[in-house]
Structure formats: C-alpha cells, structure tokens
C-alpha positions as YAML, in Angstrom:
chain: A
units: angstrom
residues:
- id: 1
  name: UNK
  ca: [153.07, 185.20, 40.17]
- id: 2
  name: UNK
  ca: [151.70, 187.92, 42.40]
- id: 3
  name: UNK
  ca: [151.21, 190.36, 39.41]
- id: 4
  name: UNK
  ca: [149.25, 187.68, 37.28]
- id: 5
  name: UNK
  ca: [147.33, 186.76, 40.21]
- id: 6
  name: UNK
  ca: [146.41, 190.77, 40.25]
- id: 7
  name: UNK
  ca: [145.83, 191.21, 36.86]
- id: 8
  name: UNK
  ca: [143.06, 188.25, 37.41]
- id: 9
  name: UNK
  ca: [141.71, 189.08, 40.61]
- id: 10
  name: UNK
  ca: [140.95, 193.12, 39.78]
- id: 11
  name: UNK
  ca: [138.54, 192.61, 36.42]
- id: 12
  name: UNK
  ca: [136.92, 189.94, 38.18]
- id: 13
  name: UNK
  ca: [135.87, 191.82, 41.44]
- id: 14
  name: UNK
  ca: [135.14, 194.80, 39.47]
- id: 15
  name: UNK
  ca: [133.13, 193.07, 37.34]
- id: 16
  name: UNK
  ca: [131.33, 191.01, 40.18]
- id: 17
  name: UNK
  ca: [130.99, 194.26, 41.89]
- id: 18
  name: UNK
  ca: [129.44, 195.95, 39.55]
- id: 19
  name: UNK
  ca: [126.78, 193.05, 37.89]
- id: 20
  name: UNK
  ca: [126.04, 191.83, 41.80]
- id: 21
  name: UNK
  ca: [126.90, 195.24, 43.74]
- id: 22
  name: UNK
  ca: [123.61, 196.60, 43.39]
- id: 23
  name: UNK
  ca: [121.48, 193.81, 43.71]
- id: 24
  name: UNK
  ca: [123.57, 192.36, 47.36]
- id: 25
  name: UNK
  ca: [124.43, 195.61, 48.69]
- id: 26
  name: UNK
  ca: [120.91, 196.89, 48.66]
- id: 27
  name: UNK
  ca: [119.55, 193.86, 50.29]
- id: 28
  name: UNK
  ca: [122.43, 191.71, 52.61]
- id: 29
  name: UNK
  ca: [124.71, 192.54, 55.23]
- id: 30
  name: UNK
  ca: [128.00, 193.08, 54.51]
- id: 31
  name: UNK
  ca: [129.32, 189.67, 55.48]
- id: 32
  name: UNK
  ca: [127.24, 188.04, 53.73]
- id: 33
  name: UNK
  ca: [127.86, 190.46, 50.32]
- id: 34
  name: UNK
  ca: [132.26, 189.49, 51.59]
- id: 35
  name: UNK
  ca: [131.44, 186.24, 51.62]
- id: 36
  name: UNK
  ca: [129.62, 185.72, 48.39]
- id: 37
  name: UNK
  ca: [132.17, 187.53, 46.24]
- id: 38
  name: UNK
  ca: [134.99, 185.75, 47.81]
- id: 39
  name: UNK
  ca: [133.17, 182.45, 47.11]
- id: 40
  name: UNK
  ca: [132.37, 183.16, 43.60]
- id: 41
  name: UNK
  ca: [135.98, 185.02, 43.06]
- id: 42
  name: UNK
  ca: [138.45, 181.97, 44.68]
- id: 43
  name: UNK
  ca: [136.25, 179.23, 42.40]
- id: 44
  name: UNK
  ca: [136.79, 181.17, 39.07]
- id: 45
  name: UNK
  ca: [140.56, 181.72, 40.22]
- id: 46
  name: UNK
  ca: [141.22, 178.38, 40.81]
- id: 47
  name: UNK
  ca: [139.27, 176.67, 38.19]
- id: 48
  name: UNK
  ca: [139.26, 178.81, 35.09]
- id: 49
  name: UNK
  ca: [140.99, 181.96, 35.38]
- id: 50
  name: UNK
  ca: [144.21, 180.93, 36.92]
- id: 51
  name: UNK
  ca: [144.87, 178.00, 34.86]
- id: 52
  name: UNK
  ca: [144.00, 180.02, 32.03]
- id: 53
  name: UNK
  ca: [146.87, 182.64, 32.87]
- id: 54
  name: UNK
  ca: [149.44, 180.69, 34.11]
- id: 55
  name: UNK
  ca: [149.42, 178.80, 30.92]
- id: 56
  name: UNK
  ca: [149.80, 182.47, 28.95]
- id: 57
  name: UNK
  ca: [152.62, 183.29, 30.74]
- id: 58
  name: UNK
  ca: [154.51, 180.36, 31.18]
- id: 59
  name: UNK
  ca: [157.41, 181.22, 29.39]
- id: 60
  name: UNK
  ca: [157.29, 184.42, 32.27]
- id: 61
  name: UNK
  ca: [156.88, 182.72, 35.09]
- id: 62
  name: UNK
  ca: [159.56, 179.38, 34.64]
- id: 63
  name: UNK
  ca: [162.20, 181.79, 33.52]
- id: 64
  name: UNK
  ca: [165.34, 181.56, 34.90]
- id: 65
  name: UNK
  ca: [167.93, 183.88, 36.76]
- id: 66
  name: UNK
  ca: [169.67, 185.87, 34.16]
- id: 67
  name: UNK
  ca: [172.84, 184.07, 33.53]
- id: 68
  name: UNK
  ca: [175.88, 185.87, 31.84]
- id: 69
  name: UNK
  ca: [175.43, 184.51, 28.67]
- id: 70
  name: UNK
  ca: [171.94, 186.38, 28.73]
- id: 71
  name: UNK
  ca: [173.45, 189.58, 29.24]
- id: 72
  name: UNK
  ca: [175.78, 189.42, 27.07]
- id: 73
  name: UNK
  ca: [178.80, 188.64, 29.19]
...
C-alpha cells in the first residue's frame, strides 16, 4: 500500500507545486504555502485519488502469501 500511496502522492504535489508554486511562494509564508498543499493533497487522496487506485490494484494489494501450490511445489 505504501508504494500506491507514492505513486499518488508524487504527481499530485508536483503538479500542485508547479500550477500553485509560483503564485503561493511569491506571496505567503511558508506555513501557510505547507498547509495549503497538504490540505488540497490529503482531500484528493482520500476522496478521489485513493479510491481510484486501490480499486486498480486490487487484485495487488488482497493477494495472498505465496502458498506452495503457487510456486510450483
């Protein structure tokens, strides 16, 4: 789960950075810029991005433990 939560997270704060970067970095302190993109980064995790994933890679994540029938024992 950690690596699907990464492969979310990363486009989405680049992309926030880059679209809102220049416009809060210029102009707010930096807790304020922190808190904004962690605001606007945990609601698209939980609510679109996230649900959007784990359904993708379901069959992924609720594998199993190999068993010895999977490898061939």
């Amino acid at each position: 789960m950690a690596i699907v939560t990464w492969i979310a997270i990363y486009p989405i704060i680049t992309v926030l950075l880059l679209m809102l970067g220049p416009i809060l970095l210029g102009s707010l302190p930096i807790p304020v810029v922190t808190l904004v993109l962690s605001v606007t980064l945990v609601v698209l995790m939980t609510f679109i991005v996230m649900p959007l994933l784990t359904r993708a890679f379901r069959p992924w994540l609720q594998r199993g433990p190999a068993s010895d029938e999977d490898a061939g024992g």
